[in-house]
N, C-alpha and C positions, 0 to 999 in steps of 0.2 A: 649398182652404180647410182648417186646422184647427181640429179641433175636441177642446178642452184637458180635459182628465179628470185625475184624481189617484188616486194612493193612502192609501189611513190605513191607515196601521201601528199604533195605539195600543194593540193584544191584543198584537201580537208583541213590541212592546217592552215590554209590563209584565211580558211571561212571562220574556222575556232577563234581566230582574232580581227575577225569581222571583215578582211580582205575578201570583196569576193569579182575582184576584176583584176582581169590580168593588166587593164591601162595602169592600172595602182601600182603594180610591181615595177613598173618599167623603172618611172625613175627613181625610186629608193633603190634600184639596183647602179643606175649612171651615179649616183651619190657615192657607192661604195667603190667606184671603177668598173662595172662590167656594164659595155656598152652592147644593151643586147637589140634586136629592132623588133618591134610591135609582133611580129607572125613568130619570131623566136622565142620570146618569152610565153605567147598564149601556146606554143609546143610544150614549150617546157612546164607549162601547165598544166594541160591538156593529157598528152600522153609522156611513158614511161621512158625517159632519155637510156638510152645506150652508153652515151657517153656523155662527163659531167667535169668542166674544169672545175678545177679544186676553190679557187679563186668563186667563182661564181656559187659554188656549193658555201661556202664561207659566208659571204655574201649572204645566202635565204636563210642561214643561221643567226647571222645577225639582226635581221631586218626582222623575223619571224619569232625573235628569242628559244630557239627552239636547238634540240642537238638530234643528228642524224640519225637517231633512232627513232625519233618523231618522223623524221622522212620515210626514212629508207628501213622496211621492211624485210628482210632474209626471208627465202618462201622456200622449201625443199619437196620436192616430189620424188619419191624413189621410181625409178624403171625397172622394172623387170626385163632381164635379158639373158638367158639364156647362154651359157657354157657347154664348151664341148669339152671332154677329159679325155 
């Protein structure tokens, strides 16, 4: 069985385009509609969101010129586990 993991890249790629502060995001983000507050976007930079409105995901795509492959990384680790027959 495995078990699906990902990466976020969203530090490395705003640095690749010389973003390297999360104040920077804030309002190119309220520009596009997504009104995020100061402690939410440096999460969402910082660490690996769970869960991503679509809208907002849109949003670092555009601001970032980038497509969600440059984000979001697919990571797979297989488990071993054990069957009984």
């Amino acid at each position: 069985m495995a078990d699906l993991d990902y990466g976020w890249s969203l530090r490395e790629v705003m640095a690749e385009r010389g973003m390297f502060s999360t104040t920077e995001l804030r309002p190119l983000l309220a520009t596009r509609g997504v009104e995020l507050s100061a402690s939410q976007v440096y999460r969402l930079v910082v660490d690996k969101p769970e869960r991503l409105n679509l809208r907002t995901l849109m949003a670092l795509l555009d601001i970032l010129d980038c497509t969600m492959d440059d984000l979001i990384k697919p990571l797979s680790t297989r488990a071993s586990h054990g069957s009984s027959e």
